[in-house]
N, C-alpha and C positions, 0 to 999 in steps of 0.2 A: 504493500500500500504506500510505501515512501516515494516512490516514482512513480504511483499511478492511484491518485484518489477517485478515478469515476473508472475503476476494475472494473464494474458490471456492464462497461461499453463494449468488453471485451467477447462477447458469447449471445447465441439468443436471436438470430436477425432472421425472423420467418421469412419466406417466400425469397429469398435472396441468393437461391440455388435453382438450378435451371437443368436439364438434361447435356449432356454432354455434347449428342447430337446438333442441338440447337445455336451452338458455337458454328463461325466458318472456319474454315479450313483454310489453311497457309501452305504455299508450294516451296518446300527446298530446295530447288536444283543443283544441277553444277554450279559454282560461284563464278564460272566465267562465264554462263547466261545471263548473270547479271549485269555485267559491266555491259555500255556502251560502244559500241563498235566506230571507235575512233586511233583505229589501225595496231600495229603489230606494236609500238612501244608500250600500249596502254599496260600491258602486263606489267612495267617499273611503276604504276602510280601506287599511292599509298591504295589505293582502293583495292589492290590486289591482295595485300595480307588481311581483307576484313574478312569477321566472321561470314559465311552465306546469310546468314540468318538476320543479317544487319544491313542489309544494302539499303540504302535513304532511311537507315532508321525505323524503315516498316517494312511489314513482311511483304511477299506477294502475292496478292490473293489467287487464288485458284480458279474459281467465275462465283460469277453470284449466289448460285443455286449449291457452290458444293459446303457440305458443313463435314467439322472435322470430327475422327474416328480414333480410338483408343490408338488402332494401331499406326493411322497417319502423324495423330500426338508422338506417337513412340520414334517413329522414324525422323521427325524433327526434331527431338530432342537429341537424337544418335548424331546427327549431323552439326548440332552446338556443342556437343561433345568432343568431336573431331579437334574443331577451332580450339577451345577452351584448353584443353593439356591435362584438362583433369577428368578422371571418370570414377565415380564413386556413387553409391547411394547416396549419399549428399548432395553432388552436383547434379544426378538426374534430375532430383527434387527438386532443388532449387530454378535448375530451367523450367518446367513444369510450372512452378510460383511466376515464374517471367513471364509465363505467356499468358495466365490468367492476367496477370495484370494491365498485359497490353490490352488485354479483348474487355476488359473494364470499360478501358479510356478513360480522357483526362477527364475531371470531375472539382467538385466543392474541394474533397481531401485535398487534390493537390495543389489547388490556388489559396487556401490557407496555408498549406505548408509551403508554397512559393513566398509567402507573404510575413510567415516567420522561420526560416532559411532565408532570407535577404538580411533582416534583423541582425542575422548571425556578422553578414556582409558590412552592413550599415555600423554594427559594434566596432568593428574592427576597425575600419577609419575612426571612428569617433571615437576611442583613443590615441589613435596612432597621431591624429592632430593637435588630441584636447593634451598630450602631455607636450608637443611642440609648444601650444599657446600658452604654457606657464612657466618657460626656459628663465623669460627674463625678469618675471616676479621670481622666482627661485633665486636668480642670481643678486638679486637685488636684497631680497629678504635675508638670506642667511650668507652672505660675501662670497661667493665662489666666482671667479672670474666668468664671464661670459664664453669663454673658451673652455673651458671646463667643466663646466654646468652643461655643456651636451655631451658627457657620461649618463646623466640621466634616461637622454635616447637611447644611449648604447643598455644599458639596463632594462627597461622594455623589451628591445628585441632581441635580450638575452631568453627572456622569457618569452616571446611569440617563437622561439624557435623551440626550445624544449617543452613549448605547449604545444605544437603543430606533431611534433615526433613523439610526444606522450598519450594526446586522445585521438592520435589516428590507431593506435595499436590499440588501446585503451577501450573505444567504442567497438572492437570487434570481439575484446573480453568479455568485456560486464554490460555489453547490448548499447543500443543506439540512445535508446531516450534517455537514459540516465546520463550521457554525456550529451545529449542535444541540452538537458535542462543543467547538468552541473557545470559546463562551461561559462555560462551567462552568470549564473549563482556564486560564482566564485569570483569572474569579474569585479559583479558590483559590488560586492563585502569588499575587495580590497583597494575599491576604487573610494567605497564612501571613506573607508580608513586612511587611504593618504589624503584625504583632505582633512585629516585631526593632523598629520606628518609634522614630529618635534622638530626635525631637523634637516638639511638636505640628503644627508645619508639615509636616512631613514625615511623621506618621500622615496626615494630614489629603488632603494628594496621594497617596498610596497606596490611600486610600477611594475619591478621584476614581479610579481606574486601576481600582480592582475594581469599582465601580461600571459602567464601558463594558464591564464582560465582564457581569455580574447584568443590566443591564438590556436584554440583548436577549433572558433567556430569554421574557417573557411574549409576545414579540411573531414569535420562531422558533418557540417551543415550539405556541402554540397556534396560529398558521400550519399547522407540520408536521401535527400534532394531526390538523385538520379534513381536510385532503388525502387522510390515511387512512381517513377514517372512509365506511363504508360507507353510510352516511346521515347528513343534519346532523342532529343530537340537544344539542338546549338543556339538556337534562337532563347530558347527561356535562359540558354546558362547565360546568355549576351545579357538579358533582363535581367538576372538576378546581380550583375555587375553594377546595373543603375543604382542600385543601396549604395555603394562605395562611395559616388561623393555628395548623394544626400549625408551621411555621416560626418563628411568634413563641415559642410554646410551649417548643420547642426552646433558642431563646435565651435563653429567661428563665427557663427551669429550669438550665443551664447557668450564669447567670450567678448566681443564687443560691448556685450551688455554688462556684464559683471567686471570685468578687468579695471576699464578706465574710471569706473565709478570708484571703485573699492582700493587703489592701490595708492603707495604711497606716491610722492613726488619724485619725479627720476633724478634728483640734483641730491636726493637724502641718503648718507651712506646705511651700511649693513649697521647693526647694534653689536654684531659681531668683533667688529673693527674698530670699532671706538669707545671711548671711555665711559665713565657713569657720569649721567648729566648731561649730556651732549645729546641734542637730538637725531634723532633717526630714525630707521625705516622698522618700524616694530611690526609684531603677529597681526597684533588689533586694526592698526592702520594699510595692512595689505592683505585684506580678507577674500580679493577679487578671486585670485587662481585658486583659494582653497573653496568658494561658493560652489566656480567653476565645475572643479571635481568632483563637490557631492552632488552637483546637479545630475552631473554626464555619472554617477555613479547609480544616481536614486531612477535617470531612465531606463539604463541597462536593469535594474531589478523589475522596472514596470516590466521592459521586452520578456525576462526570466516569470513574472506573472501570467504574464499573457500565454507563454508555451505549457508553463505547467496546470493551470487553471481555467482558462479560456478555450484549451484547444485540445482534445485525447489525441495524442500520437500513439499510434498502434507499434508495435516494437516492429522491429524488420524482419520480415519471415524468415528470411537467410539467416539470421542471426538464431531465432528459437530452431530453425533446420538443426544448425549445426550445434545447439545444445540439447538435441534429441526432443525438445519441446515439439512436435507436429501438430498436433488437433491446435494448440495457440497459433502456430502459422497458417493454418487454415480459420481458424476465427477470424486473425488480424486480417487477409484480404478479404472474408467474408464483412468485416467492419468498413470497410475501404469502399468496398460497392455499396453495403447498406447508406452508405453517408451521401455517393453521388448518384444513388436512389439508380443503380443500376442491379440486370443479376450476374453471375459466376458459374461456371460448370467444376469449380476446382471442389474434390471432395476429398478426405483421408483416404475413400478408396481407391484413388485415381491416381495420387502420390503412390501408393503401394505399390499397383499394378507395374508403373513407370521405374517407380526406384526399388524396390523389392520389400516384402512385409518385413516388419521388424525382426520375427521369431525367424526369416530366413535368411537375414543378413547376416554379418557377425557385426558387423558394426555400423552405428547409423550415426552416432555423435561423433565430433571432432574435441580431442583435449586443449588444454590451453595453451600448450605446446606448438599442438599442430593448427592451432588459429594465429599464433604470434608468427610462426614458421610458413603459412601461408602469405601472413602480411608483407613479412622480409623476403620474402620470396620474390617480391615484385621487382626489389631489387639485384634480383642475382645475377648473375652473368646470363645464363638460359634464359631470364626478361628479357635484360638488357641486347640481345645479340638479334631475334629478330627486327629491332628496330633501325638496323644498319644492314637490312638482307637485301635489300638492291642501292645502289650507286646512289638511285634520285631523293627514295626514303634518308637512309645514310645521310647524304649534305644536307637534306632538311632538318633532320634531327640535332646533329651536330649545334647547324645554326640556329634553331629556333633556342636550343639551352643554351647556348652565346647571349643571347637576348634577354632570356628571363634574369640572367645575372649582372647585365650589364644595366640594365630597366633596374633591377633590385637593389642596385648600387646608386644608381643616376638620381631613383625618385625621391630618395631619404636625404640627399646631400642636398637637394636645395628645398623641398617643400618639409624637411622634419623641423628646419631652420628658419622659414623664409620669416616670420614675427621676427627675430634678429637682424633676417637683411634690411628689412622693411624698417628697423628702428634706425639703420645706420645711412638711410638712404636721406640726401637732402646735402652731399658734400658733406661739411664738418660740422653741422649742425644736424642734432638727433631729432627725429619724428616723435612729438608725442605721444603718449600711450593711445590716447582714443585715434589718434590718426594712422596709428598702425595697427592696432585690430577692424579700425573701418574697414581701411583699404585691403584686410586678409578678409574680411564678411565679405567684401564685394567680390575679390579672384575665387572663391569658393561656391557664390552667386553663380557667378558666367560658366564655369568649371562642370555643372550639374548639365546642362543642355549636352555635354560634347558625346554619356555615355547612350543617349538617346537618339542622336544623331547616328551614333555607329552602328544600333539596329536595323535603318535603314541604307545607311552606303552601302554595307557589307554585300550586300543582292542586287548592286548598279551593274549592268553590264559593263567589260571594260574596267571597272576597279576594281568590283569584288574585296575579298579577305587582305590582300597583298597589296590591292591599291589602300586602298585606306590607310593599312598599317606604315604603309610606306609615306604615304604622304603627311597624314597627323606628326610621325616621329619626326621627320625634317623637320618640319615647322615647328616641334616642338625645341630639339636641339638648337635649331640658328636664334629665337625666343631666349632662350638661354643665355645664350651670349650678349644677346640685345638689352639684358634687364641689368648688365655690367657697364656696358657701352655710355650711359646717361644717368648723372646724379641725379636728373628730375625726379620728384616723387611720383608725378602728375604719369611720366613716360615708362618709369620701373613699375607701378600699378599698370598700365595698362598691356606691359609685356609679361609681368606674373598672371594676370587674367587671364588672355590668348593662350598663354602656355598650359595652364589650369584645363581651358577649354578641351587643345589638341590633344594632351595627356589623358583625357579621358575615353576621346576617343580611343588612341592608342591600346590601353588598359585593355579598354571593353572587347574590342576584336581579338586584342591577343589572347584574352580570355575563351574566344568560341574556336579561334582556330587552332587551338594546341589539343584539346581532345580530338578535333573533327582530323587532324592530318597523323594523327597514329594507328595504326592497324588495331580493330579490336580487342582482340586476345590480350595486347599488352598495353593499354591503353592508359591503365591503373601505371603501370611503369613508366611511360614516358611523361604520362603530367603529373607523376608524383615527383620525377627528381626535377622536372623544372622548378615545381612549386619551391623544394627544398635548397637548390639554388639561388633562387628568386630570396627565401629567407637567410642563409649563410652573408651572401653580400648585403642584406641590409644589415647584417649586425656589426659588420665592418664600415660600414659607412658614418657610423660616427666617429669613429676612431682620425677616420681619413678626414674629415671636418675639422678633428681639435688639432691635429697636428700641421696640417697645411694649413687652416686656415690662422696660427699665429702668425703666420710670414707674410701674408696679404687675406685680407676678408674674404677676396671675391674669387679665389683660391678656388673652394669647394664648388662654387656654383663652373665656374669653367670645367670641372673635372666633370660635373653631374651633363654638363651641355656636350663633351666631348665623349661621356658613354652613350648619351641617345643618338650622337651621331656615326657613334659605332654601330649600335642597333639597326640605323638606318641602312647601312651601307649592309647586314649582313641582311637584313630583308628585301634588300633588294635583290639579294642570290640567292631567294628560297626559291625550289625549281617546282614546289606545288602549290597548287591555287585550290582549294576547295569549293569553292562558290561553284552550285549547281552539280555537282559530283558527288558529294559525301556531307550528311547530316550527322552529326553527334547522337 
């Protein structure tokens, strides 16, 4: 009952079973029926290593009139079995669980849980900025150089990385909901408690702690996400991207609000640094950034309300599969259709039939062992080696993880700092506090349009996935350099803006084309190490901030504009385009 106070959702849903008959039928063929015939190289596209069973993401139907048959089910599932590498009582089932769910469709379930799985999305910017917006009350309140007070970032994404590699394993233990809801739960305890933070050391470890609970949503969230999803759809994960910079949005309208009201004057030293009696910059008189936190702390517990209270998340059938739980994996999709007021032909008997009765198997659950040893698996060489099995796949791959590390490095050196740049901008004279969180509300404003835009380029003919990406990253790189170029306040806001914009675009596409350009089977492998790329280099990225940037400011942000122009240059040699080829 700890993880699930409305259990009686779980069982019970009359008329919500159908005959089995009454389902259609899906044709397997050869997988090279599927491909389009656009001559003899087509065999190098990535579309060559997909599963059959996945061409556009949907099956193919058979004709209208045919409906499917134990033994037709049986023969489609032999054939995802082929693909997958694994074959076990467990995986039959678990295909079997896949196709029920496809023959659902999408429904109410999965646009609420699109709508808190974005949540997950939204959280994670919305720290990842809100501890950027209090660098320089930190630095001001307890005397830590401005160059050294981004330790604090490096501290966050100490913890978004050993939270990303703790509840990806983590949720395939001890099941999904319990880490959909203890991620957010743990966030916001640790978020409202650095906003009590005695000291900067001690914000600063409070960040690292909320950081391991924020940084498993993107890696539960959009795990759970796709499990439900009645077909893979590149498009919703492009959607679910849009949460990311509503979450900055958030932070930096908030901190406009709280900061310049609440903090001291920026001419008033640390109390740190000086004597008794002498005024300065005290707890009382710079309450702006700690408001801030337990704001951005007490929404994260609403979003953690709202999943555990507002909404029954059915555990993941996969998950009770492989803890020998079955009749629960068949409730939970039988809950799934009861909700989008659909029916299901999946029954306990029909799992049998497919995967073998229990008393005939020897084994039907998987240990904790061989669920952690599945996960690391994605990693192995045997993942990792068909993603390099033709020449074209190869150079794509190569370069697409070139990008997620070089983005991962590039985003954090100028946008974890930018309230910093943004203070020092104006020549030698500093921006005041409200005119530099205005002007970070405003690039955060313009910044929200760019991942909605990428929704639709992505399907232009002629740009597609690779134009976009290619064009947004330029523009956003030479932006970059431009926001250095001019001490105007007036022309550095409107080149952080632009750049905000293109960035998002950027983001959003790279987000739909790195699952859509890996061969199924290994899919889980190739955007699992970009993701974990993607976090390595940002945890370096502070480091590279405090060190260069004592020798010149504007240091970091050329380094940040010179890896998007890396990224540029290597997407301009990505040799696959996915637009109209391959859906996620």
């Amino acid at each position: 009952m700890v993880f699930n106070p409305f259990k009686k959702h779980d069982h019970d849903f009359p008329g919500v079973v159908m005959p089995l008959g009454s389902a259609p039928a899906h044709s397997h063929p050869n997988p090279s029926l599927h491909r389009k015939d656009s001559g003899p190289d087509e065999k190098t596209d990535a579309r060559s290593d997909k599963a059959p069973s996945e061409e556009n993401g949907v099956a193919t139907s058979l004709s209208d009139n045919a409906h499917l048959t134990l033994e037709s089910l049986r023969a489609e599932i032999e054939t995802d079995l082929v693909a997958s590498g694994h074959d076990s009582a467990y995986d039959r089932k678990a295909k079997v669980i896949n196709r029920a769910i496809q023959d659902i469709g999408m429904g109410r379930y999965q646009w609420e849980l699109f709508a808190l799985c974005g949540c997950g999305w939204l959280a994670d910017n919305l720290w990842l900025q809100g501890v950027a917006l209090t660098l320089t009350q930190l630095s001001a309140e307890f005397g830590v150089s401005e160059s050294r007070v981004r330790f604090t970032t490096c501290a966050l994404f100490l913890g978004l990385c050993l939270g990303a590699s703790f509840w990806g394993i983590a949720s395939d233990v001890i099941g999904r909901r319990p880490a959909f809801n203890l991620t957010l739960l743990i966030t916001s305890v640790f978020g409202l408690a650095a906003g009590g933070g005695p000291n900067w050391v001690g914000v600063s470890a409070l960040y690292a702690c909320l950081g391991l609970g924020v940084g498993g949503n993107l890696p539960v969230d959009g795990a759970l996400f796709l499990e439900f999803l009645p077909f893979a759809s590149g498009n919703l994960l492009t959607m679910l991207s849009v949460w990311w910079p509503i979450g900055q949005l958030i932070s930096s309208l908030l901190a406009w609000a709280y900061i310049p009201t609440y903090s001291c004057a920026s001419d008033l030293p640390s109390c740190n640094n000086v004597a008794d009696g002498v005024q300065c910059c005290t707890k009382q008189d710079n309450m702006g950034w700690r408001y801030l936190v337990l704001t951005l702390g007490a929404l994260t517990f609403a979003m953690f309300f709202c999943r555990f209270f507002l909404f029954h998340l059915y555990e993941s059938p996969k998950y009770l599969l492989s803890r020998g739980r079955q009749a629960e994996a068949v409730h939970a999709v039988h809950g799934i259709a009861h909700k989008n007021k659909k029916q299901t032909w999946l029954t306990e008997e029909i799992l049998n039939e497919i995967g073998g009765y229990p008393e005939e198997v020897e084994k039907q659950t998987l240990t904790f062992k061989e669920i952690i040893g599945r996960y690391l698996s994605k990693f192995s060489l045997d993942r990792i080696k068909p993603l390099f099995g033709t020449k074209k796949l190869g150079i794509n791959t190569a370069l697409l993880w070139f990008c997620w590390a070089t983005i991962g490095m590039g985003y954090p050196l100028f946008n974890a700092f930018l309230p910093q740049y943004l203070k020092q901008s104006g020549g030698g004279a500093e921006q005041s506090t409200y005119t530099v969180y205005r002007n970070y509300a405003i690039t955060s404003i313009v910044g929200v349009p760019g991942s909605i835009l990428a929704c639709f380029t992505v399907d232009i003919e002629y740009i597609g996935r690779k134009g976009t990406m290619i064009i947004s990253t330029l523009i956003t790189g030479v932006l970059l350099f431009c926001f250095t170029a001019s001490t105007d306040p007036n022309i550095q806001l409107l080149c952080s803006s632009l750049e905000a914009f293109f960035q998002n675009i950027m983001y959003g596409v790279l987000y739909a084309y790195t699952p859509e350009v890996f061969p199924a089977p290994n899919r889980g492998t190739g955007t699992g190490i970009a993701s974990c790329l993607n976090r390595i280099a940002g945890l370096c990225a502070p480091l590279v901030a405090i060190y260069s940037g004592s020798s010149n400011p504007n240091a970091p942000i050329y380094a940040s504009g010179a890896l998007m122009l890396a990224s540029f240059v290597a997407m301009c040699l990505f040799p696959i385009e996915t637009r109209g080829k391959q859906t996620l």
